[in-house]
C-alpha positions as a Python dict, from the first residue, in 0.01 Angstrom:
ca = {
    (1, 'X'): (0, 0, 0),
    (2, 'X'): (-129, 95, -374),
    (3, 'X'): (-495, 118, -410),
    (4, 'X'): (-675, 39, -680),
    (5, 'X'): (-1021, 107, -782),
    (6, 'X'): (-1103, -231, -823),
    (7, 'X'): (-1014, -329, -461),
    (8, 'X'): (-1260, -409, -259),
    (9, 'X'): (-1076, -522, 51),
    (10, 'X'): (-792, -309, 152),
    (11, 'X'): (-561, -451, 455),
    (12, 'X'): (-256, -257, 646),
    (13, 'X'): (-14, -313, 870),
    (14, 'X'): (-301, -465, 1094),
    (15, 'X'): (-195, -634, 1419),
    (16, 'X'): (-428, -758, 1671),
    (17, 'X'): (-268, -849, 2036),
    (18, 'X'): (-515, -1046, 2280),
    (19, 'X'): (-495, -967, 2670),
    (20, 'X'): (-383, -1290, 2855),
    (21, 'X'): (-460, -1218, 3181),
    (22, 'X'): (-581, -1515, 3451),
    (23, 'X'): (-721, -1516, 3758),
    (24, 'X'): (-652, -1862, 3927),
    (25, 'X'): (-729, -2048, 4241),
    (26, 'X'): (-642, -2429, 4131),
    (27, 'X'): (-565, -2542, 4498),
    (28, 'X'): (-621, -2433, 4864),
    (29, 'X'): (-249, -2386, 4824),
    (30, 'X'): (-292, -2105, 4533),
    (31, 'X'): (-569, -1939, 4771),
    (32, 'X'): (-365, -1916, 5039),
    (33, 'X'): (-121, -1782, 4845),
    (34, 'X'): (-314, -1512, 4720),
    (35, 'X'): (-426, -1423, 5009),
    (36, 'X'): (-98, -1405, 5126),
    (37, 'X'): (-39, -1197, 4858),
    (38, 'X'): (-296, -933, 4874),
    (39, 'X'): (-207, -890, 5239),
    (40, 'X'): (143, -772, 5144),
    (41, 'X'): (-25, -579, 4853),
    (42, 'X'): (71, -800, 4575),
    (43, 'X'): (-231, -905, 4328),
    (44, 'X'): (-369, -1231, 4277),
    (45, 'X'): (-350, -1220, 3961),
    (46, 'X'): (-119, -1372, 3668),
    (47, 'X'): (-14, -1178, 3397),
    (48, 'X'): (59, -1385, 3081),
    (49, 'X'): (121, -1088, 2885),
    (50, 'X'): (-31, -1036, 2536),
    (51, 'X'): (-76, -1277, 2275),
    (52, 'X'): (-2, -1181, 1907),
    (53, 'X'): (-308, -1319, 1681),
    (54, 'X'): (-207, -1086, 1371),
    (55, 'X'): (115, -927, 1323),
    (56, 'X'): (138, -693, 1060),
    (57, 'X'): (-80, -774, 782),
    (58, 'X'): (-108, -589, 442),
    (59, 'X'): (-308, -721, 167),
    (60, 'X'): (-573, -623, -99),
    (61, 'X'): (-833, -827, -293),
    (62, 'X'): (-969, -737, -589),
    (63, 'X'): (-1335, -730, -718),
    (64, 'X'): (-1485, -1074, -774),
    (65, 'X'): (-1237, -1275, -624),
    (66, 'X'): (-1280, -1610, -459),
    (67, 'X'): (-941, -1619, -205),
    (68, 'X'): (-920, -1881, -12),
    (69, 'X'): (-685, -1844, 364),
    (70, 'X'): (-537, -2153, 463),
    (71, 'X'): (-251, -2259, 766),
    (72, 'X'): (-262, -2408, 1097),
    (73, 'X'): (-458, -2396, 1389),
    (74, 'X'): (-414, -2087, 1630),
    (75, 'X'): (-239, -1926, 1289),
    (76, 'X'): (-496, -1592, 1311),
    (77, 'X'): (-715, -1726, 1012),
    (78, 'X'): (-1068, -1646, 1185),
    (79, 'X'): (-923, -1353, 1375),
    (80, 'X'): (-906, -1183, 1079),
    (81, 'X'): (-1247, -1296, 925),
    (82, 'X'): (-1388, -1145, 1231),
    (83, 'X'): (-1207, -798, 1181),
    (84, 'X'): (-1296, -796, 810),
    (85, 'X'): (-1666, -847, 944),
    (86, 'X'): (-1654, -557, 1160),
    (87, 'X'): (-1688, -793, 1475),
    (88, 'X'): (-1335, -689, 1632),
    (89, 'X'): (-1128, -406, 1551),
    (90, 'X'): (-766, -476, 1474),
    (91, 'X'): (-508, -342, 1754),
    (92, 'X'): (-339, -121, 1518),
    (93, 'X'): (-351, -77, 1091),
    (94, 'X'): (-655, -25, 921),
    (95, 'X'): (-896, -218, 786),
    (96, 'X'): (-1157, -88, 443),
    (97, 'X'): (-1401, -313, 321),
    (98, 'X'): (-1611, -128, -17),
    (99, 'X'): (-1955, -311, -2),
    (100, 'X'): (-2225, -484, 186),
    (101, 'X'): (-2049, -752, 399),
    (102, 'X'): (-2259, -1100, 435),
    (103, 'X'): (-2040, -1332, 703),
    (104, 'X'): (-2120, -1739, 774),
    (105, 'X'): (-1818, -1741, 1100),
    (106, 'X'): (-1976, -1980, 1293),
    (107, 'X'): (-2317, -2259, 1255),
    (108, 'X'): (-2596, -2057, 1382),
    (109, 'X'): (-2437, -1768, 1445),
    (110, 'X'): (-2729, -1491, 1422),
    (111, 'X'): (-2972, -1702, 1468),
    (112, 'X'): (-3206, -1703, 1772),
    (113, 'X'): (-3342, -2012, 1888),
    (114, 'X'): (-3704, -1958, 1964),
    (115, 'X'): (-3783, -1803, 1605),
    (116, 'X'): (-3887, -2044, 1321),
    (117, 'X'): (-3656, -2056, 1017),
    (118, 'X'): (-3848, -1841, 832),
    (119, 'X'): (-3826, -1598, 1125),
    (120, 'X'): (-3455, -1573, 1138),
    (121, 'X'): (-3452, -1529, 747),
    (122, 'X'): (-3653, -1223, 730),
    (123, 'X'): (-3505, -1082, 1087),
    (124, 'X'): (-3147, -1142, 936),
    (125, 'X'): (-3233, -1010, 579),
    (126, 'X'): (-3317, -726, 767),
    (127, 'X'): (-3044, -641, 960),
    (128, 'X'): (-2839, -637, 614),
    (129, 'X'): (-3083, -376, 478),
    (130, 'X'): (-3284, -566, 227),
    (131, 'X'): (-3692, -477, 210),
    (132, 'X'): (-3968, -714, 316),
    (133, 'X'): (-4088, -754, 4),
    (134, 'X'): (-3746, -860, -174),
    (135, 'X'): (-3659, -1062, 114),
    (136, 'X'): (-4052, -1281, 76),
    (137, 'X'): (-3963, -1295, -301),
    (138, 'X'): (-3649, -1470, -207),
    (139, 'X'): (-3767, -1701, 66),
    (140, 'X'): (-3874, -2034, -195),
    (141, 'X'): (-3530, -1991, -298),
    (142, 'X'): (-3369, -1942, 9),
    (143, 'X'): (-3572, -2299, 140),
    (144, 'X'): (-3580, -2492, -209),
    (145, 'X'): (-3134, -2464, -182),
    (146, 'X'): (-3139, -2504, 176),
    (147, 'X'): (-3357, -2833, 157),
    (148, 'X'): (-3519, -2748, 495),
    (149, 'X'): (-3839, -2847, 392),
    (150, 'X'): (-4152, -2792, 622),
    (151, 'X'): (-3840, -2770, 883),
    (152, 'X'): (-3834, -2358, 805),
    (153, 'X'): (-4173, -2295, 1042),
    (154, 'X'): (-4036, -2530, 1294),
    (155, 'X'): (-3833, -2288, 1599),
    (156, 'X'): (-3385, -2361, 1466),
    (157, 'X'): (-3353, -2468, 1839),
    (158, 'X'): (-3491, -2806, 1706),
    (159, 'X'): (-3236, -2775, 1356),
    (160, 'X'): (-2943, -3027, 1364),
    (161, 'X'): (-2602, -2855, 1280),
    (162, 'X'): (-2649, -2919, 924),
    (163, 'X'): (-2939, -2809, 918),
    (164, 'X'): (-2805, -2476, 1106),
    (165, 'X'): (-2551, -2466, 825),
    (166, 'X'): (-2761, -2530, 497),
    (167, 'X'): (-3009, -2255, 583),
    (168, 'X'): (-2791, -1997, 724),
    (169, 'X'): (-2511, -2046, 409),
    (170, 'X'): (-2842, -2049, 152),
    (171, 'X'): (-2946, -1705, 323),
    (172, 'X'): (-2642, -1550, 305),
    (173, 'X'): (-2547, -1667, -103),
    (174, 'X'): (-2896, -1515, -159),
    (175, 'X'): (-2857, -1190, -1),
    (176, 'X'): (-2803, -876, -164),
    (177, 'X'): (-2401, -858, -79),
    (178, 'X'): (-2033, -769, -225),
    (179, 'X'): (-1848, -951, 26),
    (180, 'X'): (-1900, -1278, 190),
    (181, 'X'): (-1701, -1419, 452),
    (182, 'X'): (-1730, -1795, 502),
    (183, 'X'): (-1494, -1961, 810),
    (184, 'X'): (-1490, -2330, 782),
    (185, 'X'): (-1852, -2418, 797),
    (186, 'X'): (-1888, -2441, 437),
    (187, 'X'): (-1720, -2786, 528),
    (188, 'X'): (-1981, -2907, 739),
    (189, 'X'): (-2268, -3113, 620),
    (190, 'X'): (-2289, -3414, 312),
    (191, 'X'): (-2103, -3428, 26),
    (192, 'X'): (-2351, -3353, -206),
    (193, 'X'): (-2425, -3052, -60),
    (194, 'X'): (-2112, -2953, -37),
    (195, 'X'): (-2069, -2980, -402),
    (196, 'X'): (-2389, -2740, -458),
    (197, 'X'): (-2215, -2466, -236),
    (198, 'X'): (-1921, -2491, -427),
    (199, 'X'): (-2130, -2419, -783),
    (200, 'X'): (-2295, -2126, -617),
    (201, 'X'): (-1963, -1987, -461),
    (202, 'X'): (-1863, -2010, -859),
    (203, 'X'): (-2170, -1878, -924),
    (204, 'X'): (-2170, -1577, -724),
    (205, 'X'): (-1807, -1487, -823),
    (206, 'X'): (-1893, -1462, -1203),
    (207, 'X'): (-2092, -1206, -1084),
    (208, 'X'): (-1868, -1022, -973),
    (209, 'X'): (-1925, -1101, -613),
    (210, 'X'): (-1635, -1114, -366),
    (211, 'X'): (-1545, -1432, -187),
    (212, 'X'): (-1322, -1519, 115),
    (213, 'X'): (-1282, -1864, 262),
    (214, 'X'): (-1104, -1993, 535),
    (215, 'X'): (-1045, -2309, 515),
    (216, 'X'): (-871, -2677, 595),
    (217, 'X'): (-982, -2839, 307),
    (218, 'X'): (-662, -2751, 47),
    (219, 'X'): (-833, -2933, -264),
    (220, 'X'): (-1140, -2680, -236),
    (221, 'X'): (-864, -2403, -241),
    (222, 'X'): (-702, -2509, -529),
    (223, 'X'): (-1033, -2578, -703),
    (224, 'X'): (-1256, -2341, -619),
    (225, 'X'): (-1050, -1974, -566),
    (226, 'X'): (-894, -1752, -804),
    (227, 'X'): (-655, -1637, -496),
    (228, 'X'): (-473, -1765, -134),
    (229, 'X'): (-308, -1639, 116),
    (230, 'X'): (-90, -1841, 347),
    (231, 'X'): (-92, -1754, 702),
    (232, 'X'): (180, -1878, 942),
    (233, 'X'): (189, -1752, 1375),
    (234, 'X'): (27, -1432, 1268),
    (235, 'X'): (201, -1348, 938),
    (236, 'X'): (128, -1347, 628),
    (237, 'X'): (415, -1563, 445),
    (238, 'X'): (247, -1566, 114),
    (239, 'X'): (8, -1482, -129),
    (240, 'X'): (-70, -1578, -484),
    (241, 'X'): (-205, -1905, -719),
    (242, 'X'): (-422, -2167, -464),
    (243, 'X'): (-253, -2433, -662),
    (244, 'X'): (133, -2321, -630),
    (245, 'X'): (-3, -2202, -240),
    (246, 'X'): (-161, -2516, -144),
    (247, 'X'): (112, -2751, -257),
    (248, 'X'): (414, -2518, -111),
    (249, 'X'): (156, -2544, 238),
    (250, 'X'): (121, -2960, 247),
    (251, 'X'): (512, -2956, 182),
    (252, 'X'): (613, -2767, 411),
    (253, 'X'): (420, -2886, 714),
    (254, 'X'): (511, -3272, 606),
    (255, 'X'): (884, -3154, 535),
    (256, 'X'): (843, -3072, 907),
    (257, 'X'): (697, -3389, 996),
    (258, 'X'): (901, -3625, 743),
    (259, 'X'): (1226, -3387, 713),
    (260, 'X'): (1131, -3429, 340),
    (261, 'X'): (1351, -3074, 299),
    (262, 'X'): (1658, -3314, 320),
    (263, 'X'): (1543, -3512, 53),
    (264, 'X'): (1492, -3826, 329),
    (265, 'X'): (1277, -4077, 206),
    (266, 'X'): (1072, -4268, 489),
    (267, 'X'): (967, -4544, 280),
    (268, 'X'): (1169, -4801, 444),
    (269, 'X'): (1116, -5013, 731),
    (270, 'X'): (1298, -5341, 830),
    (271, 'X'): (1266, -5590, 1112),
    (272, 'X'): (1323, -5338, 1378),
    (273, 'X'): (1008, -5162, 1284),
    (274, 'X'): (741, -5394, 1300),
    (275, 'X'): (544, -5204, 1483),
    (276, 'X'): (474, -4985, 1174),
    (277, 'X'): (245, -5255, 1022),
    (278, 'X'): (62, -5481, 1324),
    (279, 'X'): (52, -5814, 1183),
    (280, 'X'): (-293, -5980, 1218),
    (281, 'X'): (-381, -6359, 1181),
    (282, 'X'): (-282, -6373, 818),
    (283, 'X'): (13, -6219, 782),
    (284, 'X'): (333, -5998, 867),
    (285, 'X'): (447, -5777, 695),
    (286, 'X'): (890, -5835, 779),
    (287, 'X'): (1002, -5581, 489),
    (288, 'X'): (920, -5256, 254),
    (289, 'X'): (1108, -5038, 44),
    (290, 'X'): (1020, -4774, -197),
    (291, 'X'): (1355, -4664, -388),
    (292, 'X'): (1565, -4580, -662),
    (293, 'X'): (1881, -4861, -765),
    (294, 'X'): (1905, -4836, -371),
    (295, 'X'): (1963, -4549, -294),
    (296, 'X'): (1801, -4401, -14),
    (297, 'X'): (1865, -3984, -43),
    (298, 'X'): (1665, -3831, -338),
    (299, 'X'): (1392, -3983, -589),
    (300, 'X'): (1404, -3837, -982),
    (301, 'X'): (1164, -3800, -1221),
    (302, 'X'): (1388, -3936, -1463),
    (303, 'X'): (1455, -4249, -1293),
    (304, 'X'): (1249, -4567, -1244),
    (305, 'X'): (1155, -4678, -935),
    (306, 'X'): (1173, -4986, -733),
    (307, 'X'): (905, -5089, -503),
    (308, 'X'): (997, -5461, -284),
    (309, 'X'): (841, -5615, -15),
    (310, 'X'): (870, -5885, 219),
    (311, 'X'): (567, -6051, 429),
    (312, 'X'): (523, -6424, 616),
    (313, 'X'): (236, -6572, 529),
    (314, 'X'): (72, -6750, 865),
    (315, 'X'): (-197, -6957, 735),
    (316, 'X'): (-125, -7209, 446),
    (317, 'X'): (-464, -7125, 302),
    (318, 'X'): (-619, -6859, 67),
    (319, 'X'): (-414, -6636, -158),
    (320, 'X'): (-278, -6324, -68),
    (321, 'X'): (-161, -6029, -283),
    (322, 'X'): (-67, -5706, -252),
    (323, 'X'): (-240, -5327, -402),
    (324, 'X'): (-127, -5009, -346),
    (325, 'X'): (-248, -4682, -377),
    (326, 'X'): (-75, -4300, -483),
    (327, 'X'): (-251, -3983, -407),
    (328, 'X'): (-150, -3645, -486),
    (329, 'X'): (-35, -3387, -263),
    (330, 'X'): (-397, -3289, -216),
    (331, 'X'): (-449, -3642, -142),
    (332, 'X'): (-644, -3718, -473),
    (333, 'X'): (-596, -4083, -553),
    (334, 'X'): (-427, -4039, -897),
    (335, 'X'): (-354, -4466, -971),
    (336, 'X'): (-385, -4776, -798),
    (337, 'X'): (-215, -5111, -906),
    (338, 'X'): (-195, -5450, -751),
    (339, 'X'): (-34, -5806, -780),
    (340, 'X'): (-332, -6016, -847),
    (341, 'X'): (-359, -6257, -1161),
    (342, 'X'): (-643, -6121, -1399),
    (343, 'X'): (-779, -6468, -1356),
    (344, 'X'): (-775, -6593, -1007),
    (345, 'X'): (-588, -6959, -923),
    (346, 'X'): (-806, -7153, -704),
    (347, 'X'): (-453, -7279, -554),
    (348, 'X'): (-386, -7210, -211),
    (349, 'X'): (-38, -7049, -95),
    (350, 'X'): (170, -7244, 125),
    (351, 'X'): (263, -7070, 491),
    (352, 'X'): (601, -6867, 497),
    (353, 'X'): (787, -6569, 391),
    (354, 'X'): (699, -6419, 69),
    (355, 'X'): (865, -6153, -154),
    (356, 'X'): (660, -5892, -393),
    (357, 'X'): (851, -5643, -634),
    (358, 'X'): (693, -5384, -930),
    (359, 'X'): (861, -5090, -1034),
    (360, 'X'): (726, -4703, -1211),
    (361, 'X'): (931, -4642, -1486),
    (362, 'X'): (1149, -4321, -1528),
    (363, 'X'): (937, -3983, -1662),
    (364, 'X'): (614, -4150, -1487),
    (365, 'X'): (574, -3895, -1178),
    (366, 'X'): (602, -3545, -1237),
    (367, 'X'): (812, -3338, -956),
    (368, 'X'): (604, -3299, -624),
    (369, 'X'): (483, -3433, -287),
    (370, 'X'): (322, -3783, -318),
    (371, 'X'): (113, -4071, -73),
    (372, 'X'): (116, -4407, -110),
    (373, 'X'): (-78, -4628, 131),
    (374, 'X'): (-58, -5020, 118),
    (375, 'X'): (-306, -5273, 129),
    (376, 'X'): (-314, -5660, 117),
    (377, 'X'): (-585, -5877, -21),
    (378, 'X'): (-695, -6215, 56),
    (379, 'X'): (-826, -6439, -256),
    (380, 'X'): (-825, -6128, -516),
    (381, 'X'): (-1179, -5987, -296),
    (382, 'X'): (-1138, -5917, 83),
    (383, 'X'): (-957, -5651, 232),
    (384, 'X'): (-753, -5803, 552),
    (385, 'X'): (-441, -5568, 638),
    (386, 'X'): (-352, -5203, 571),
    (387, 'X'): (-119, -5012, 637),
    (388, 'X'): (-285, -4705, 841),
    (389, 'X'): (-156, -4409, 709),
    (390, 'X'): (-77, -4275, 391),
    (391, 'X'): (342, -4262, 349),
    (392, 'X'): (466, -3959, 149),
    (393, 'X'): (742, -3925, -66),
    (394, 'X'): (853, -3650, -283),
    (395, 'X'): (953, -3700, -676),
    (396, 'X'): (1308, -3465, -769),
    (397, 'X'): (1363, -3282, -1114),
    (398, 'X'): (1761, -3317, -1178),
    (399, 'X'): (1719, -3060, -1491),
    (400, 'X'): (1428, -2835, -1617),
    (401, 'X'): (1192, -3077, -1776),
    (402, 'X'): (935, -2942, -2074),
    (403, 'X'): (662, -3171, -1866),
    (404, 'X'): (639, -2897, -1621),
    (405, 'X'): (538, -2630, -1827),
    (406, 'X'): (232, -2469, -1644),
    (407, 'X'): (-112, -2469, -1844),
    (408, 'X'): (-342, -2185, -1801),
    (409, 'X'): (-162, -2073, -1496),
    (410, 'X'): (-161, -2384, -1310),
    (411, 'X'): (73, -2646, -1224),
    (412, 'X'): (40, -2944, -1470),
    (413, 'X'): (-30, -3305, -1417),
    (414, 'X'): (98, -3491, -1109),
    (415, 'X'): (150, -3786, -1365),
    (416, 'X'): (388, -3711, -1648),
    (417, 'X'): (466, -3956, -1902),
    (418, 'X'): (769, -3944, -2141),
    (419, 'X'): (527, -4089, -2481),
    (420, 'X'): (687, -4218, -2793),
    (421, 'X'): (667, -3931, -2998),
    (422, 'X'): (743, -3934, -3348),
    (423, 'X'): (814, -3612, -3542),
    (424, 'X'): (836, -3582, -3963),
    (425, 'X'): (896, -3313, -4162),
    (426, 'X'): (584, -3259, -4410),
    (427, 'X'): (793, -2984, -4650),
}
C-alpha cells in the first residue's frame, strides 16, 4: 500500500483468526464419554477450528478524518478497533498508528470502581501522558460537558451507564490525542447529549484531530464523517463517501430481506394475508397496494404512483381515515399525508367495507430505497391501528435524470420534483 505523509492510520493485509477450542461436559453421557476417551488416549476436547474475525484488511486514513465503520453483527467491526488500540495484535499484516491514541471501546472501560470520578480522570489522564497540572486545568471542563455534577467525588461504582458514558467520552474529547477510537457507546445515553457529542466530534476534526467510529446508527455516518468503510464476514467490501456507503449498506441487507435486487415490490397484500395487519375492534384492514398502472415488477421515477386500499369498518360510529408516512433510506421521515377533511364532519360512518385511493405524481421521488408505514385515525385525533413495521420500496431511474446530479459530493434530495420551469432569452 502507498503511504502518504498525511496518513495517520496505515492498515495491511491484517487478518486476525480466533482459537475455537471447547471443553464440554453437557451430560453424564458427554463425561462418560470423555472418560472413555482419555482412557483410549483420545482428548476430551472439541476442536472447532479457528474463526476468521479479519481477513485481509488494507486501508489508510488520512489526517483529520472522521470515518465512520459500519456492517453487521459478528462482521469484525470492534475487532479491529481493538487492534488499532493496541489491545490485540492482528494474526498476521501490520498495523501503524502516527499519534497519541485515546479509545471509548466499551462504558467504563478503564475505570475502577472504588475511585471517585475525579479519581479515574486524573489516573486515566495519566496513563495517556498528560501532566497533573494540565490535566486539573482541564477537570471544570471535563465535568461542566460531562454534566456529572457533584456526582464526580462520588466512587463510578454508584454511576448509571450514562453516566459511565458521559464522563468517560468528555475525558477522552478533552485529552491531549490524534486518534480517537469510539465503538458504539457514543450511542448510548439521551438525545440531547448525543447531539453535543456529535458538535464536539465536528469539533475536534476541524482540528485536525482523527476520528473513527463504529457504529449502527447509519444517519450519524452519513452526517457526521468525512469517510466509511463497509465491513462484511471479515472483509472489507468498500470504502469511500458515508452517504453513497450507507445507502448501498441499508439496500443491500433489505434487498436480502425483501429480494428488492429483483425489483419485487412487497407492497401488496390481499385477503390471504391478514395476518399482516391484526384487525382490532374498529376495523380490518381486507386490502393494500402500492403500484404503478398495476404493475407489480419495477417502480419509476418518472411515473406516478397509485396507492389503494381496502378496510371494513366494524363499528357504525366515529370517522375513520387513513395517514401515511415515507422515510428515507436512513429512515428520516421526509412527508406525511392523510385522508382527513381540513374541517372535520361531525357525521358518523356507517359499518362496512370501505375503499381509500391517492396517488404521487411522476418526477416526485428521486431513485432510492424508501419506507412507508400506515396508520389509521379515528375522528381526525386518535391513533387506533398501525401497521407495525415500516414497508420499503425502492424508486427506478429508466434514463439518466439531471435531478440526480450530486451537490457538493453528496447524493441529492430523496424528493425530486419536476417544477414548471420557464426559460426566456434576455438578448
Amino acid at each position: 500500500m502507498t503511504q502518504h505523509p498525511e496518513h495517520v492510520i496505515i492498515v495491511s493485509e491484517v487478518t486476525k483468526l480466533f482459537r475455537m477450542d471447547a471443553n464440554y461436559r453437557a451430560s453424564l453421557a458427554e463425561t462418560l464419554k470423555g472418560k472413555v476417551g482419555s482412557v483410549l488416549g483420545r482428548s476430551g476436547k472439541q476442536k472447532l477450528g479457528d474463526k476468521v474475525a479479519l481477513d485481509s484488511i488494507s486501508f489508510s486514513i488520512t489526517k483529520g478524518s472522521t470515518v465512520g465503520i459500519i456492517g453487521r453483527n459478528g462482521s469484525g467491526k470492534s475487532t479491529l478497533l481493538r487492534m488499532l488500540a493496541g489491545i490485540t495484535e492482528p494474526t498476521s499484516g501490520s498495523i501503524e498508528v502516527r499519534g497519541k491514541v485515546t479509545s471509548i471501546l466499551d462504558i467504563g472501560s478503564g475505570f475502577i470502581a472504588d475511585l471517585t470520578g475525579r479519581e479515574n480522570v486524573m489516573m486515566a489522564g495519566s496513563l495517556m501522558g498528560m501532566d497533573d497540572d494540565l490535566i486539573r486545568q482541564r477537570m471544570d471542563e471535563i465535568v461542566l460537558f460531562s454534566e456529572i455534577g457533584d456526582y464526580i467525588d462520588v466512587p463510578v461504582k454508584y454511576y448509571s451507564s450514562g453516566m459511565y458514558l458521559r464522563l468517560a467520552f468528555s475525558l477522552a474529547v478533552h485529552l491531549d490525542m490524534d486518534v480517537l477510537l469510539i465503538d458504539e457507546v457514543i450511542e448510548v445515553g439521551d438525545e440531547a447529549f448525543k447531539i453535543k457529542s456529535y458538535n464536539k466530534l465536528k469539533q475536534l476534526t476541524g482540528q485536525g484531530h482523527t476520528i473513527l467510529i463504529c457504529t449502527h446508527n447509519m444517519r450519524s455516518v452519513a452526517e457526521l464523517c468525512t469517510e466509511c468503510l463497509v465491513i462484511e464476514q471479515g472483509k472489507l467490501i468498500a470504502q469511500g463517501d458515508p452517504q453513497q456507503m450507507v445507502e448501498e449498506y441499508i439496500e443491500k441487507i433489505w434487498s436480502n430481506s425483501y429480494e428488492l435486487e429483483k425489483g419485487h415490490i412487497p407492497l401488496v397484500y390481499t385477503n390471504t394475508e391478514l395476518s399482516k395487519f391484526p384487525a382490532n375492534d374498529w376495523l380490518q384492514l381486507t386490502h393494500f397496494e402500492f403500484s404503478q398502472d398495476g404493475e407489480m415488477e419495477q417502480l419509476y421515477t418518472d411515473k406516478p404512483l397509485q396507492l389503494c386500499l381496502r378496510y371494513l369498518k366494524l363499528k357504525p360510529d366515529a370517522t375513520i381515515n387513513a395517514s401515511i408516512w415515507v422515510f428515507d433510506s436512513m429512515h428520516r421521515p421526509i412527508l406525511s399525508g392523510n385522508s382527513m377533511p381540513l374541517e372535520h364532519s361531525s357525521n358518523a360512518e356507517d359499518a362496512g367495507e370501505y375503499e381509500l385511493a391517492a396517488s404521487f405524481p411522476a418526477n416526485f421521488f428521486n431513485k432510492g430505497l424508501f419506507f412507508l408505514r400506515l396508520h389509521f385515525v379515528k375522528d381526525n385525533e386518535r391513533l387506533i391501528h398501525e401497521h407495525p413495521n415500516q414497508m420499503p420500496f425502492k424508486m427506478h431511474l429508466r434514463h439518466t435524470d439531471p435531478g440526480n446530479l450530486k451537490i457538493d459530493g453528496k447524493v441529492g434530495s430523496p424528493l425530486y420534483m419536476q417544477l414548471p420551469w420557464e426559460k426566456r432569452f434576455k438578448g
